[in-house]
C-alpha positions as CSV (number, residue, x, y, z in Angstrom):
1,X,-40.0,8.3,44.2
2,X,-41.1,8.9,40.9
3,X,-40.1,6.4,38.0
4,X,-39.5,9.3,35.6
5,X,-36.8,10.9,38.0
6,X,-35.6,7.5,38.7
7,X,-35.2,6.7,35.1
8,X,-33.2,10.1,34.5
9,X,-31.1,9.4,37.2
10,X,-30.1,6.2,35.7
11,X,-30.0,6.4,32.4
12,X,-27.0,8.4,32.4
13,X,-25.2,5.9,34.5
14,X,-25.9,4.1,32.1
15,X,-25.0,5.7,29.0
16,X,-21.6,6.0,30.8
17,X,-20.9,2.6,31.6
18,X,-21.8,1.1,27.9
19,X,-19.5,4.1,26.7
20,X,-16.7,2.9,28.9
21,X,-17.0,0.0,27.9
22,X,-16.7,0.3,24.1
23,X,-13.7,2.7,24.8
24,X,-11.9,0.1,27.1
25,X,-13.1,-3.1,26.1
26,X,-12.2,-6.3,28.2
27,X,-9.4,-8.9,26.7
28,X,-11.1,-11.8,24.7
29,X,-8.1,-14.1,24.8
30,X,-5.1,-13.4,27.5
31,X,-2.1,-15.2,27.3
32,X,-1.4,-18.2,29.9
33,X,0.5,-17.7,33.1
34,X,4.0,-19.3,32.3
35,X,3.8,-21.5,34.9
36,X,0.7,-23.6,33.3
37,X,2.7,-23.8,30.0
38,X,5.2,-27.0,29.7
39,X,7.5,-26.7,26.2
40,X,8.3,-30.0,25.3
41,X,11.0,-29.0,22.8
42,X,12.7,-26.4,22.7
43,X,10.9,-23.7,21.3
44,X,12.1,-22.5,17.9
45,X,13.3,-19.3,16.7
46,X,15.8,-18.1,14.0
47,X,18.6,-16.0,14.6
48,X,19.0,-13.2,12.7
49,X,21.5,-12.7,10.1
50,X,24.8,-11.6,10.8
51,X,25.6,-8.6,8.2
52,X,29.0,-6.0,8.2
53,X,26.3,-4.0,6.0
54,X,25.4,-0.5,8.1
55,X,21.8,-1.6,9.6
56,X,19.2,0.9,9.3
57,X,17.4,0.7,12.5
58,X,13.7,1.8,13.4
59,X,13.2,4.2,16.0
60,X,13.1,2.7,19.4
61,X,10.4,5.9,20.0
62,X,8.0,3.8,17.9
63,X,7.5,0.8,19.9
64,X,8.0,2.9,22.6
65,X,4.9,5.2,21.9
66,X,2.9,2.1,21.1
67,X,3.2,0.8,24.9
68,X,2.2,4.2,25.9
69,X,-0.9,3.7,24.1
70,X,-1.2,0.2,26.0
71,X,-0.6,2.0,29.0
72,X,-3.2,4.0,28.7
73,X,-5.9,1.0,28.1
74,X,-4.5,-0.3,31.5
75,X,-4.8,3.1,33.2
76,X,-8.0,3.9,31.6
77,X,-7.1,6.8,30.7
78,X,-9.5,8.7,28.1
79,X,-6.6,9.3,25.8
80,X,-6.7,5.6,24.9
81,X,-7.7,5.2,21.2
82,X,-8.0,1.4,19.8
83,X,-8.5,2.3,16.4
84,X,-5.5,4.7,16.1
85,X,-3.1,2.0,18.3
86,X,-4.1,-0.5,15.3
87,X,-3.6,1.9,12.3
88,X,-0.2,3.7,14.4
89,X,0.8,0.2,14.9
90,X,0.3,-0.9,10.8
91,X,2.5,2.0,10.1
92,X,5.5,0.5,12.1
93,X,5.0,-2.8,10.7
94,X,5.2,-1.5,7.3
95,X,8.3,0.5,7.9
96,X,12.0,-0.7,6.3
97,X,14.7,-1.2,9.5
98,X,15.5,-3.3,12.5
99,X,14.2,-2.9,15.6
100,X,16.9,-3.0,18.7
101,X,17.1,-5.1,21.3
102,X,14.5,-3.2,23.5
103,X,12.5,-1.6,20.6
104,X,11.8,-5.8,20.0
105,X,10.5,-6.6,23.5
106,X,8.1,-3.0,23.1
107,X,6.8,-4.5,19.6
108,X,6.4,-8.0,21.4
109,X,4.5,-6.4,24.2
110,X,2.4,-4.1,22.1
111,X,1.6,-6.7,19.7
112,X,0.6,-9.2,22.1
113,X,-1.8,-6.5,24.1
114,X,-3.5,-5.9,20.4
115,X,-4.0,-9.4,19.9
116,X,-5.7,-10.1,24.0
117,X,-7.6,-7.1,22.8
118,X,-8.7,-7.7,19.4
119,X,-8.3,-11.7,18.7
120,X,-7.0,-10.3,15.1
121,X,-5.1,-12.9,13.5
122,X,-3.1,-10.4,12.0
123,X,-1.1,-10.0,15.6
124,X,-0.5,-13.6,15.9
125,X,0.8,-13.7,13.0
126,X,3.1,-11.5,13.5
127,X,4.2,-12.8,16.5
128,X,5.0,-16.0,14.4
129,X,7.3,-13.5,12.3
130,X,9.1,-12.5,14.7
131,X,10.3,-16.3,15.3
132,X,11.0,-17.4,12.0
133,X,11.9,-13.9,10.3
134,X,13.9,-11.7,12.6
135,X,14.0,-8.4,12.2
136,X,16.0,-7.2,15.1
137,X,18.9,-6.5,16.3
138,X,21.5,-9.7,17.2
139,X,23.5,-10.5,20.3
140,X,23.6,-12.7,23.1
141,X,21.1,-14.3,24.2
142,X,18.4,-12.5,22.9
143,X,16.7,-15.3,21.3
144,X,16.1,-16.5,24.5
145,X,15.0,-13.7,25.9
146,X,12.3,-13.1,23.3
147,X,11.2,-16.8,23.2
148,X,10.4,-16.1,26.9
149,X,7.9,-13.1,25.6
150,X,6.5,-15.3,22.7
151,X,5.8,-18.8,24.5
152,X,2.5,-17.4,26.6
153,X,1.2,-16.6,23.9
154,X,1.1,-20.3,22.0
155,X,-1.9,-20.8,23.6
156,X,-4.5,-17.8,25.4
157,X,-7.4,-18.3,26.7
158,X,-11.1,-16.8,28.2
159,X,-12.1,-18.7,30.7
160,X,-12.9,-22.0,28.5
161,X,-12.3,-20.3,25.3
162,X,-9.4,-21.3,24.1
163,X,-6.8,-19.6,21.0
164,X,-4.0,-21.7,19.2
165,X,-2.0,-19.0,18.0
166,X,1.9,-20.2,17.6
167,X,2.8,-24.5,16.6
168,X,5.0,-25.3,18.7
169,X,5.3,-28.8,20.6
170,X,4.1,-27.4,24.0
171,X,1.0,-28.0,26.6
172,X,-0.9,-26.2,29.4
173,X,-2.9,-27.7,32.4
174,X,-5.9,-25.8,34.0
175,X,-8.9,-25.7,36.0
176,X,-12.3,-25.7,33.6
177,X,-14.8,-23.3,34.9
178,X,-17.4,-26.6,36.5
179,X,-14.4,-28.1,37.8
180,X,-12.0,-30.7,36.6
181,X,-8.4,-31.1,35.6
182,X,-7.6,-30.5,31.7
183,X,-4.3,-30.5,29.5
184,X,-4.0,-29.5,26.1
185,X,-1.1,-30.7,24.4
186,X,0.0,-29.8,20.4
187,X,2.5,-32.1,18.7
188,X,4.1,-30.7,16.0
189,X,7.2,-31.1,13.3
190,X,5.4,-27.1,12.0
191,X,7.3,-25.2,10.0
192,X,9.4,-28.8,8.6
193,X,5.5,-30.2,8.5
194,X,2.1,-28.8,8.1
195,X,0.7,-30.6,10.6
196,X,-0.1,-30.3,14.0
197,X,-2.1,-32.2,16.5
198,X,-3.7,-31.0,19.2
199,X,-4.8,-33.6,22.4
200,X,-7.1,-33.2,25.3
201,X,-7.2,-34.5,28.3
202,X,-9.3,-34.4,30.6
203,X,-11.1,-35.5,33.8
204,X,-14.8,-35.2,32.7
205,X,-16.3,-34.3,29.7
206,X,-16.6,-30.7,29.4
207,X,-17.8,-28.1,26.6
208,X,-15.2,-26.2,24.9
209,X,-14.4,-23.6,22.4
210,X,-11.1,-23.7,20.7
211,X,-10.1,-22.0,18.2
212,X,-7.1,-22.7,15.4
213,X,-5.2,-19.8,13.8
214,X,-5.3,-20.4,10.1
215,X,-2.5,-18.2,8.3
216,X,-3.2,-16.2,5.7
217,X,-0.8,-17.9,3.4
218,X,-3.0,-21.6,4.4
219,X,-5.9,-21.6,1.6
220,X,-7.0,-25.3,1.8
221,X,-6.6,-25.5,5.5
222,X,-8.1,-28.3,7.2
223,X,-9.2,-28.9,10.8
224,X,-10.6,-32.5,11.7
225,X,-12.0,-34.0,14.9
226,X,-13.3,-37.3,15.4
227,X,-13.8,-37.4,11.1
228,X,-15.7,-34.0,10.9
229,X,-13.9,-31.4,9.2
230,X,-13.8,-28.0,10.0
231,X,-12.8,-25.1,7.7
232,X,-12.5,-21.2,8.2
233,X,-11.2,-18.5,6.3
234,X,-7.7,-17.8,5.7
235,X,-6.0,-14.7,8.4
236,X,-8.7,-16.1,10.4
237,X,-9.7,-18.7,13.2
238,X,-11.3,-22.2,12.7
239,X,-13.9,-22.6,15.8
240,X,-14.7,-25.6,17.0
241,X,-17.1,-26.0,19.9
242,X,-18.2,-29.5,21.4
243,X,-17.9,-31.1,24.3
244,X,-14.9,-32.7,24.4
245,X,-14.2,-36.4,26.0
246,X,-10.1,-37.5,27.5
247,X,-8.4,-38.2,24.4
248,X,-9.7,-36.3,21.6
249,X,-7.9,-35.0,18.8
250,X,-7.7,-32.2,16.5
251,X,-5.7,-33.5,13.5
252,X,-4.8,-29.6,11.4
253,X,-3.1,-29.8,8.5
254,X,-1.7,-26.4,5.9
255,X,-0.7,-27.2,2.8
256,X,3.2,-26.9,3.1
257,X,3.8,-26.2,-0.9
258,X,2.1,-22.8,0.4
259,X,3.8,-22.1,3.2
260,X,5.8,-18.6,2.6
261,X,10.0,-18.6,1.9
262,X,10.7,-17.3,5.6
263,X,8.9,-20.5,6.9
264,X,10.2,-22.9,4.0
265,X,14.2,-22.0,4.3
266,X,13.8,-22.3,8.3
């Protein structure tokens, strides 16, 4: 056969499968499967404030078109548009109101796709928000419920990429990709303290990359491991990739004079 037609019979093939791939990209960062996650305290999140003020609540439509765009990613359907999820998604985030019991768990969900999708800081932190500043409806229960949705997302990982989104005392066992047991473990007092430590454990030496959520509020920010500092940008992640030997430590530390009101009054 000739190598022109074979080329034109290809290419388009191609073309199509780098498209599709742009338009539906894969997750960087998933959340874990619950049952790989251990909380060793109970995980924290503030209730919201009881008012007799008439709440002005946000439309549960909102969230609720949001998931239909996430739907769309999982059906890959050609109607999904990542660009105009993030900028229809800012729009909610900067509107006045409460979100109801159900718009919350749509905002959680939608959030939490953008972030697997995106690794944006910006969705992790507002997953933290939404433990320490409440901006739903109240009732009973519900805090549980939600801490539920928040918790897989403390850690998420790719494979043996790993994100530390939410600091919280809480671990997670799993397999590395060449074999061998691992547990990751943060220790935290976060938001009484600005500091969290991170521990691994593991069978063998094995290569790594985590990465640490530094807030946008953190300027000064420090990551340290084995007396090496690391330092990243603010609403950003701080990488660190090494192999990493049973019993190494990532000492982080944010300045808690900056830490923002919501966290401070927790």
């Amino acid at each position: 056969m000739n190598i022109k037609y074979i080329a034109l019979v290809i290419f388009p093939f191609l073309v199509f499968a780098c498209s599709n791939n742009e338009k539906f990209p894969e997750l960087i960062s998933e959340k874990i499967p619950v049952e790989t996650l251990t909380i060793n305290e109970s995980f924290q999140m503030k209730k919201p404030l009881q008012t007799d003020s008439v709440i002005e609540f946000i439309s549960d439509d909102l969230p609720d078109e949001l998931i239909k765009m996430k739907d769309l990613y999982e059906l890959k359907d050609d109607y999904f548009d990542l660009q105009k999820m993030e900028l229809f998604w800012n729009d909610v985030r900067n509107m006045n109101g409460v979100l109801s019991k159900s718009g919350i768990k749509n905002w959680i969900s939608a959030t939490g796709f953008l972030f697997e999708i995106t690794a944006k800081e910006i969705y992790a932190a507002e997953l933290e928000r939404i433990q320490y500043e409440p901006n739903y409806e109240s009732g009973d229960g519900v805090q549980d419920d939600l801490a539920l949705l928040l918790e897989p997302y403390i850690f998420t990982r790719n494979t043996d990429f790993f994100h530390i989104n939410l600091f919280a005392n809480a671990s997670f066992e799993f397999e590395h990709s060449l074999f061998g047991k691992i547990k990751i473990t943060q220790e935290t007092k976060y938001p009484n303290s600005g500091d969290v430590i991170l521990t691994i454990n593991t069978e063998k030496k094995r290569y790594m990359e985590i990465f640490v959520r530094i807030p946008d509020w953190a300027d000064g920010a420090t990551v340290t491991v084995n007396n090496v500092k690391f330092f990243a940008p603010t609403g950003d992640y701080c990488q660190i990739a090494k192999n990493w030997e049973n019993g190494d430590m990532a000492e982080i530390h944010f300045p808690e004079e900056k830490m923002p009101a919501y966290l401070k009054n927790y």
